[in-house]
N, C-alpha and C positions, 0 to 999 in steps of 0.2 A: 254409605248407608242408604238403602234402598225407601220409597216413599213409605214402604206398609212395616217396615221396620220401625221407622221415624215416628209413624202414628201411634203404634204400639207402647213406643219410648216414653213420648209423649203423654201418653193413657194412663203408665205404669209412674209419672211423676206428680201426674193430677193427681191420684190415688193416696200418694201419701202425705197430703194436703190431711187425709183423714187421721191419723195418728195419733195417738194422744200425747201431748206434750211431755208426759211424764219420760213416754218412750222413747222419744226425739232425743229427749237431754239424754237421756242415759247413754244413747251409739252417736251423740253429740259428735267426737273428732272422727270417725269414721263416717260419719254421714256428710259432714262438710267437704273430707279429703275427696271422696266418690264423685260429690255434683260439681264440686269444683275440677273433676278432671272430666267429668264428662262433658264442662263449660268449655274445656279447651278442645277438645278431637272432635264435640260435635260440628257441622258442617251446615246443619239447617238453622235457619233464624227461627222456626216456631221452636225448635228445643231448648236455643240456648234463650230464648223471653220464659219458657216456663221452668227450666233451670235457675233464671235470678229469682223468678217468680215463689218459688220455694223454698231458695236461703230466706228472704226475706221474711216468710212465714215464719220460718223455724227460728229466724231472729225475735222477732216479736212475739212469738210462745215463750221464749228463754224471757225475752222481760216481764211478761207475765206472771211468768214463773218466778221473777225476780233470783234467777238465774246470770245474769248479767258479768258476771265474772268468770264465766266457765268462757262466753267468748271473750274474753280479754286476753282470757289464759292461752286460749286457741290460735290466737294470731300473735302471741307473743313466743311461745314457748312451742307450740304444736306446728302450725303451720309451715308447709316447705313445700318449692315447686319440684318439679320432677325433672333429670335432665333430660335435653332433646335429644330422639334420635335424629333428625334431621333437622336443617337449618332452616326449612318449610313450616314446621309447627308453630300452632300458636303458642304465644305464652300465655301465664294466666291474668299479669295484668290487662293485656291485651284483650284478650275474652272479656273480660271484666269492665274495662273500659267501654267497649264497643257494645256489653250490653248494656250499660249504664245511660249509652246515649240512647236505645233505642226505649228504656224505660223512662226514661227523664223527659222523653219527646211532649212535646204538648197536649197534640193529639192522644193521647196513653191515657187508659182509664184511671180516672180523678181518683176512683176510692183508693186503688191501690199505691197511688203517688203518695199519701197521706201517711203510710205506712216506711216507705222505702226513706223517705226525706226525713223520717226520725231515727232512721237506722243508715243512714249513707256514710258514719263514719267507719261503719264494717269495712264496707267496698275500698274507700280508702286508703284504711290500715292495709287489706290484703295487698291492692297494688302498690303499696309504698313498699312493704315489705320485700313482693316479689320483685317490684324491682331492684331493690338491690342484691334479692339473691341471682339475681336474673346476673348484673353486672357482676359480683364475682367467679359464678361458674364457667363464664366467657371469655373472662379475663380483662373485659372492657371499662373496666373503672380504671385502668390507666391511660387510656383514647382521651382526646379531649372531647368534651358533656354533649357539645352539638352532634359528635358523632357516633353516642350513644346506642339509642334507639334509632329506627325504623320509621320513615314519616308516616305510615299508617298508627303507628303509636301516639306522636304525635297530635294528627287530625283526631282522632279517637278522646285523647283526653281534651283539645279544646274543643270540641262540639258536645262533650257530655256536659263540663264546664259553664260553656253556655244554655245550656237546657234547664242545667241547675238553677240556674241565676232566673231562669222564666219558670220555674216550678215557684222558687221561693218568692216572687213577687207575688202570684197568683193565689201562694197559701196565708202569704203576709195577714192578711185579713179573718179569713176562716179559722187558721191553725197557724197563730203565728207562734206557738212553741217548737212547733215543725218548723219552721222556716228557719226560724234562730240557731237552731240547733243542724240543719244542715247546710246556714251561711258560715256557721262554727266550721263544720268539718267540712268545706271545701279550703276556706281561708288556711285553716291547718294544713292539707294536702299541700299547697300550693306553697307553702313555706318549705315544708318535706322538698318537694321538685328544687330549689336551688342545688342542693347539694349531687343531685343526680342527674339533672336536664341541663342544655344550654339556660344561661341565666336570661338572657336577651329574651328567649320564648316565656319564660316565666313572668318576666315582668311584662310582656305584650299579657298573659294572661291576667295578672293582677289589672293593668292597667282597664281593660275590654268589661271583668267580672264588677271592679269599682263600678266604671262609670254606669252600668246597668242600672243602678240603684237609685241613679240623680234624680231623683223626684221632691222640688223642695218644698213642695206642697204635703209631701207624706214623712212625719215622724221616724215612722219606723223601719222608714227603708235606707234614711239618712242615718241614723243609728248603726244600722246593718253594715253602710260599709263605711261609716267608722271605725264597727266594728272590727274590716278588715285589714282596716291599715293600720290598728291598734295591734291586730296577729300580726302581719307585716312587721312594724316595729318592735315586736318583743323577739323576733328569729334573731337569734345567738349572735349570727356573724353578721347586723344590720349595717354597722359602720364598713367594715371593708367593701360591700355589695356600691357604698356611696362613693368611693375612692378608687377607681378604676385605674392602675397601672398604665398606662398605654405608654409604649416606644415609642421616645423623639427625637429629636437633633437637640445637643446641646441650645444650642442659640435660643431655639422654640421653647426648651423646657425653662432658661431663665427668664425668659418672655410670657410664661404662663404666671411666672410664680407675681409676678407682679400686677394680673388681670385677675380681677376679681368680678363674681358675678352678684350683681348686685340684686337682680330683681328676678322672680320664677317665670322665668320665660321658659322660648324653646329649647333655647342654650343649656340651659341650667338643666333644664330635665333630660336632657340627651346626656350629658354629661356626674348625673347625680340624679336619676331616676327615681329611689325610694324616695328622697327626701323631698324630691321635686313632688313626686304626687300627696304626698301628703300635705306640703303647703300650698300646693293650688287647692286643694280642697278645702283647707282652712281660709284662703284667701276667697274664697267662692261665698263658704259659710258666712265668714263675714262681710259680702256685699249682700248677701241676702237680708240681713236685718232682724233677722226672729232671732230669741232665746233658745229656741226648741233646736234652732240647726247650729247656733254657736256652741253653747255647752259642750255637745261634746266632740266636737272639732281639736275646741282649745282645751279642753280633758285629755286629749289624745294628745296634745302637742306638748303638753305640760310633763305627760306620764311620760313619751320620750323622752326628753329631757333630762328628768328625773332618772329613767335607766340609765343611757350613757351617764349621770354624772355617777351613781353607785358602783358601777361597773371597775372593778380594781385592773382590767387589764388596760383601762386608758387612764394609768397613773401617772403624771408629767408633763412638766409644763410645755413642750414641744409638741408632745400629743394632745393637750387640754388643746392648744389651739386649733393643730391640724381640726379637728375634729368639730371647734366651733364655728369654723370657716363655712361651712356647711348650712349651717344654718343663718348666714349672713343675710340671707332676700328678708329673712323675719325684720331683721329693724325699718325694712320700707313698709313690708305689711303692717305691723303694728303702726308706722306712722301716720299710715291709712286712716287707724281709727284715733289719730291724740285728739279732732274734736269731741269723740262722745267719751272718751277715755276724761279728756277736762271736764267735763258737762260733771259726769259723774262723779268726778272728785271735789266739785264747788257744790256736791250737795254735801259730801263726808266734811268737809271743812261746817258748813254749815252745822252738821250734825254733833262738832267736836269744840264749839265755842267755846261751851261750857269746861270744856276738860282741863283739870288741870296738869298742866304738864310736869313732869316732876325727871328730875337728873338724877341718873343712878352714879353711885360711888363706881369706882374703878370696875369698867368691863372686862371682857375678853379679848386678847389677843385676837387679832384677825383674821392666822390660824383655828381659832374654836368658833369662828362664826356658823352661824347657823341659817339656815334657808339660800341663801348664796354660795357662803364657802362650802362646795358638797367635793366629795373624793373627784381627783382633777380628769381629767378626759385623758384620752390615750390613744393613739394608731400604734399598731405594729405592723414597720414597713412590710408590704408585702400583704401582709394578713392571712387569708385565706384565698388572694388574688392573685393568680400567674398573668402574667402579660398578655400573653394567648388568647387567655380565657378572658379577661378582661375585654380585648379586641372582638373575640365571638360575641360577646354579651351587647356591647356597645352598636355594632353590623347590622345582630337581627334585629334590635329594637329600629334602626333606621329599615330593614326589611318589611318590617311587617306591618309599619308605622303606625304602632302604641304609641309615640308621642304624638304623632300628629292628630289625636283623637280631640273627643270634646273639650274645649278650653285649652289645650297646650300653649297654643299659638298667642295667649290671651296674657298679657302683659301685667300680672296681678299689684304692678304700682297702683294703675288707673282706676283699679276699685275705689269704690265712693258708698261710703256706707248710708244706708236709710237712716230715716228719721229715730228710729227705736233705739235706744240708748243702753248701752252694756250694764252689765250687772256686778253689784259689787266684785261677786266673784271671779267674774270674766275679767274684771280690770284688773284684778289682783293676779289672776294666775298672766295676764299678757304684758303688766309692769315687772312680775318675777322673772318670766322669760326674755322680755328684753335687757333685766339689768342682767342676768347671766350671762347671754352674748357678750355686750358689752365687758364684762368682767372678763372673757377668755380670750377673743377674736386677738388677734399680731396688732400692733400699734400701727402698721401701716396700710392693712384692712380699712379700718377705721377711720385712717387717714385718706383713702382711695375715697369710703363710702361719704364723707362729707365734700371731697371734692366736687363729686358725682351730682351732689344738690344744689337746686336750684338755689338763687340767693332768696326767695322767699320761702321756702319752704326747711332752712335751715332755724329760724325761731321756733318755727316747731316743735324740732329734735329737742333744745332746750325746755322748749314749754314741759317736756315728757318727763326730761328729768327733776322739773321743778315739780310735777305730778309726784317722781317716787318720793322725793322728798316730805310730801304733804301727805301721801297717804300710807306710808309707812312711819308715820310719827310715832312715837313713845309717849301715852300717856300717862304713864303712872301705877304704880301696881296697885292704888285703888279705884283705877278708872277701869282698866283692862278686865274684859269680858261682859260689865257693866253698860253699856252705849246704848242695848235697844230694850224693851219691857220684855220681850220673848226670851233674852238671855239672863234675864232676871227671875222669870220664873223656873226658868233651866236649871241656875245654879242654888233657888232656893228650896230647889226638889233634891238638888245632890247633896247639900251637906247634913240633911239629916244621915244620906247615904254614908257621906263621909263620916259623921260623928259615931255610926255606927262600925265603921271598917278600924274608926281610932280606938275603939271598945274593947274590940274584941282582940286587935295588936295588944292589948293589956294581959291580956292570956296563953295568944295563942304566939309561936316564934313564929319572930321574924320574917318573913317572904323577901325573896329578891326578885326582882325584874332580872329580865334577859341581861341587861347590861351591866348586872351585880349592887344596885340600887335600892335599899330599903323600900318595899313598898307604902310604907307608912311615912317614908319622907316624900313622898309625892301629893300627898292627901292633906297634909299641912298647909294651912291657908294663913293669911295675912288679909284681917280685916273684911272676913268671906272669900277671898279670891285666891284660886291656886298660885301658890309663887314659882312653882314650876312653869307655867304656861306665860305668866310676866317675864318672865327671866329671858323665854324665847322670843318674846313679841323685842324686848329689849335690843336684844345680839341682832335680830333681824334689822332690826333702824341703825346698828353701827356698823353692819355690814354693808346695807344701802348708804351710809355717808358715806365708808370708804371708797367704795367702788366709785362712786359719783364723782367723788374727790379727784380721783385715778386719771377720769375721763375730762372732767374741767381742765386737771393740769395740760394734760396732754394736747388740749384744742389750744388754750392760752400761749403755750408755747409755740405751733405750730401756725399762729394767725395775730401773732400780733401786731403786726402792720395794720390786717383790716379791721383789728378790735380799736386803731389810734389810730382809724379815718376822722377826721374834725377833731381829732383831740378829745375822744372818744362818745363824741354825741353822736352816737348813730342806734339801731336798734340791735344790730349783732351785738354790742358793748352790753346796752338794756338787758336783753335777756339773757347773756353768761352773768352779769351781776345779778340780777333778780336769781339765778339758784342759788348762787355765796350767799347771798340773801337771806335767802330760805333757810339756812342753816343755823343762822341767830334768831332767827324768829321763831324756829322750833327746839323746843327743848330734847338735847342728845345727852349721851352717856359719857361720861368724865374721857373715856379714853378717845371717843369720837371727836368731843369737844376741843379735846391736844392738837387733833390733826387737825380739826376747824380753823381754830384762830392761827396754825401752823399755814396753812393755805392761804389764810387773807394777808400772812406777814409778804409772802409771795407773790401774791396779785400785788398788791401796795406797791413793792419794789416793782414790779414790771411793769404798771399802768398808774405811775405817780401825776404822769401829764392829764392824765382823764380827769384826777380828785382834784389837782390844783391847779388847771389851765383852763379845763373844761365848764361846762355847766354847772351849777353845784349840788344837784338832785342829787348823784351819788355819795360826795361826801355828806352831804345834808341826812340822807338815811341808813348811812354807816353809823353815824355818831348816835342815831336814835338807839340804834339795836346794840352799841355798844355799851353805852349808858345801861340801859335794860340790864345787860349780862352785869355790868358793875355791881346791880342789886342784886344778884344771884346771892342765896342762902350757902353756897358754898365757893370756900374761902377762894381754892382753886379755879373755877370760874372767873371769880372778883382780878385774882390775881392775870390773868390771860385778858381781862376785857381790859386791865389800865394797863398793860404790856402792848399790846394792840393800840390803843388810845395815845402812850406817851409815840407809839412807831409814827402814828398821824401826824402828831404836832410837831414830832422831829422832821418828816419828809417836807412837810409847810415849813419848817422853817428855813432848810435848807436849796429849798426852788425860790424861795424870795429873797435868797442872797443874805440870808441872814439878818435879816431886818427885821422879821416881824412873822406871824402867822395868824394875819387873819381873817383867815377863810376858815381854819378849824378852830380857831376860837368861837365865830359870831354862830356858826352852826352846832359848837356846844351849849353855847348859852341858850339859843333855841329847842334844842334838844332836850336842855334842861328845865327849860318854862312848861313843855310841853307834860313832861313827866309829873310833874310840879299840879298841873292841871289832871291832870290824871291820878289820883294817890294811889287807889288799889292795885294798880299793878304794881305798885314800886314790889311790892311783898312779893311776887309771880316771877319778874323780871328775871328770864334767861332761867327757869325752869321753872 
């Protein structure tokens, strides 16, 4: 095309700038089909900037026109590229691409960026689109992903990519609806590109687009790509992308199965990518110390979580684990923070003095647990991972070295968090995610990751679990939702609601919930308080006994030499018994309770020499809290606390040769003086 051809081109597209929208919509699919070809055979760069320069118009007229579904229709249904005569033609995503980078350029006039960054999920969809029509008319969706495209396709989407990423920074402030909105539709493309690109480039792009955004001085740029690893983690196939096939030698692959990676380093990320960048950023979040940057870090870590556990294709106990192996670096990271995680929880105790605790009749099965037991995890070997491609993916990440970027290298143990103290909710969603690991990881995971610790930093672990114990108590279903004046006046605004929704049940049928549930049995209160929402807070504390339970046994078995150093006066011994501990001292559910006193008949037998050779602190505060449970209001309790108590007296009397017991007698009768002085709890005692 000659220069006064081009200018003319050029004149004749300025031009219809003037049009009226009306008319635009109406030759809408033949107007887009026309510039979009003429995007690909022109040859000059002034045609095809005022070629984008007029989709974008005629985008932004359509939404004016709130028209907006004409193009949805258009790239779902209409759109199609055209095939090549020659193997020299552009494609369209290519056009597309390349002029995305030269509109996204910095340099580019500002007013018109404001417009294109609310509409860049067009651009997008078309090249997501064309690419794939692109791969089947070539036949190359059988090729393996790296040898796809063309590295000018390539270069093209990571430099518009990154222009993106410096648009949205710069509108952050002016137009941060614009910015959100096309940090949205790159994070979306960029999930599109797994199933179509080498995955290795993909995740150099995620990784380069993330870190643009680390400003932990700005709100909303940490948001933003949270944002992104939030899309990141909701892509379909997130697990398999984590579990990379790779060809070994025998020898090596049963040598792997036994190395576990404990902390997010560079290892971990090379070898588990997604998962790796999203806990160095939650790990980062929480050295930084603000609210502002935790929230939704651990939002995002939580809502993971949560999907893998919903997800019906990782049903099984083989796969719950594979799957929870993955997230194994979490239990150092949260170790990171069990000081402000405690801080926080000796204000909840504090706040919970007054509660009275109260023991429910017969729970649920372990199976109908709630907030822990969620539908099981699952790999399917293989996945959506060939070996190959696996190997490609793995290559170019060391190519192009996305891991070795900001932080990789950064051993997220060493984090040390600031002064500023978590927030109810933070503790809560990072005590839920660790008792979940815990509850799925292989027993010899778990077994590796206590190895792995220091011997001072192993009370800690305990301290943690004596945290879920204490802040996942049951108080009663007339305490529950009760604790603060705010939720007081919450729920003394909903039951006029309520008494009106029981009103009108008097009239109108029935309603069901999704789950086939009366709606009117949900609105039924006890004493003001929903018994629905007790019921749950309940199942959640016997599901945290269980699991805890799960994990005591399992340490106790595997360290009992060093829990019977000195004949158990040491601090390991201290703090595994201070969570047994905890268990009598907070009031649990009848079925929790079974395994409770079931667990202490089994510590007893396996650490008889600690209660009756040792110091006598431990047995001295067994007998207190057994006593206590004795006065329990229920019979079953009563029954388990002198079943446990006659287990005492019988072990005592059998280590002194049958003579006498008394070591458990002088610490009941103290026991009992104590209580004695105390009356109003006899009434409380053990619920």
């Amino acid at each position: 095309m000659e220069q006064g051809a081009s200018s003319g081109l050029v004149d004749s597209i300025k031009d219809l700038h003037e049009i009226k929208p009306q008319v635009l919509i109406h030759f809408l699919p033949t107007l887009l089909n026309q510039l979009l070809r003429l995007l690909t055979l022109s040859i000059h760069e002034d045609v095809s900037i005022n070629t984008a320069r007029l989709l974008v118009h005629i985008i932004d007229q359509c939404q004016k026109e709130s028209c907006m579904m004409y193009l949805h229709s258009y790239v779902k249904r209409i759109f199609k590229i055209e095939v090549r005569d020659q193997a020299t033609d552009r494609t369209t995503h290519e056009a597309l691409a390349k002029a995305l980078v030269i509109l996204l350029d910095p340099t580019f006039d500002s007013s018109f960026v404001e417009k294109l960054l609310k509409h860049l999920w067009f651009f997008y969809e078309l090249i997501h689109k064309s690419m794939v029509q692109y791969l089947v008319q070539t036949g190359l969706d059988s090729v393996p992903r790296g040898q796809r495209f063309p590295a000018s396709v390539h270069e093209a989407l990571k430099a518009g990519i990154s222009n993106a990423a410096q648009r949205v920074i710069q509108r952050q402030r002016e137009g941060p609806e614009e910015a959100r909105l096309a940090n949205r539709s790159v994070a979306t493309f960029l999930t599109h590109c797994f199933s179509l690109m080498d995955r290795g480039f993909v995740f150099c792009l995620f990784n380069n687009y993330a870190n643009t955004f680390s400003h932990p001085d700005n709100k909303t740029l940490m948001e933003m790509k949270f944002e992104v690893l939030q899309t990141l983690g909701n892509y379909e196939h997130f697990v398999p992308l984590n579990l990379p096939l790779l060809p070994m030698p025998k020898e090596q692959a049963m040598a792997q199965n036994t190395c576990w990676h404990m902390r997010v380093n560079e290892a971990f990320c090379r070898r588990h990518f997604p998962v790796g960048l999203i806990l160095r950023e939650l790990g980062v979040a929480l050295c930084e110390g603000s609210t502002e940057l935790r929230h939704p870090a651990i939002s995002t870590l939580r809502g993971l979580i949560t999907k893998h556990a919903l997800d019906t294709r990782y049903a099984g106990q083989d796969r719950q684990k594979r799957v929870a192996t993955l997230y194994l670096p979490l239990l150092s990271l949260i170790q990171e923070c069990a000081h402000s995680i405690i801080s926080m929880s000796v204000g909840l105790q504090q706040d919970n003095l007054n509660c009275k605790e109260e023991i429910l009749p017969a729970g649920p099965p372990r199976s109908a647990g709630l907030g822990l037991e969620l539908p099981a995890f699952s790999f399917q070997a293989g996945g959506t991972l060939r070996s190959s491609e696996s190997r490609i993916s793995v290559t170019s990440i060391d190519s192009v070295g996305s891991v070795a970027e900001r932080r990789s290298t950064m051993d997220c143990s060493s984090l040390v968090l600031q002064q500023e103290k978590l927030t109810k909710s933070e503790v809560r969603s990072l005590l839920l995610v660790f008792l979940h690991i815990l509850k799925h990881i292989p027993p010899d995971a778990l077994l590796a990751y206590w190895k792995q610790l220091s011997p001072a930093n192993i009370p800690g672990f305990f301290s943690l679990l004596e945290m879920c114990v204490k802040h996942f108590k049951y108080c009663g279903k007339n305490h529950h939702g009760t604790s603060t004046a705010s939720d007081q006046t919450h729920h003394q605004r909903s039951r006029s609601h309520t008494a009106a929704l029981v009103r009108r049940s008097q009239t109108l049928p029935t309603r069901r919930s999704a789950h086939g549930i009366p709606r009117t049995a949900r609105v039924r209160s006890h004493d003001g308080v929903e018994v629905s929402e007790a019921l749950l807070a309940a199942h959640l504390s016997t599901e945290v006994c269980l699991t805890i339970l799960d994990v005591l046994d399992l340490f106790t078995t595997h360290h009992k030499e060093q829990l019977l150093i000195d004949q158990g006066d040491n601090a390991l011994m201290r703090n595994v018994f201070g969570v047994y501990l905890a268990f009598l001292q907070i009031g649990q559910s009848l079925a929790a309770q079974a395994h409770i006193f079931a667990a202490f008949h089994l510590f007893l037998n396996q650490f008889k020499l600690a209660f009756f050779r040792g110091r006598a602190a431990m047995c001295e505060a067994l007998c207190m809290e057994v006593l206590r449970c004795s006065c329990s209001r229920l019979s079953d309790v009563r029954s388990h606390a002198c079943l446990l108590l006659h287990l005492l007296m019988r072990l005592d009397f059998e280590l002194t040769g049958r003579t006498g017991l008394s070591r458990t007698h002088t610490q009941i009768v103290v026991a009992v003086s104590r209580l004695i002085a105390d009356m109003p709890e006899l009434g409380e005692g053990g619920g």
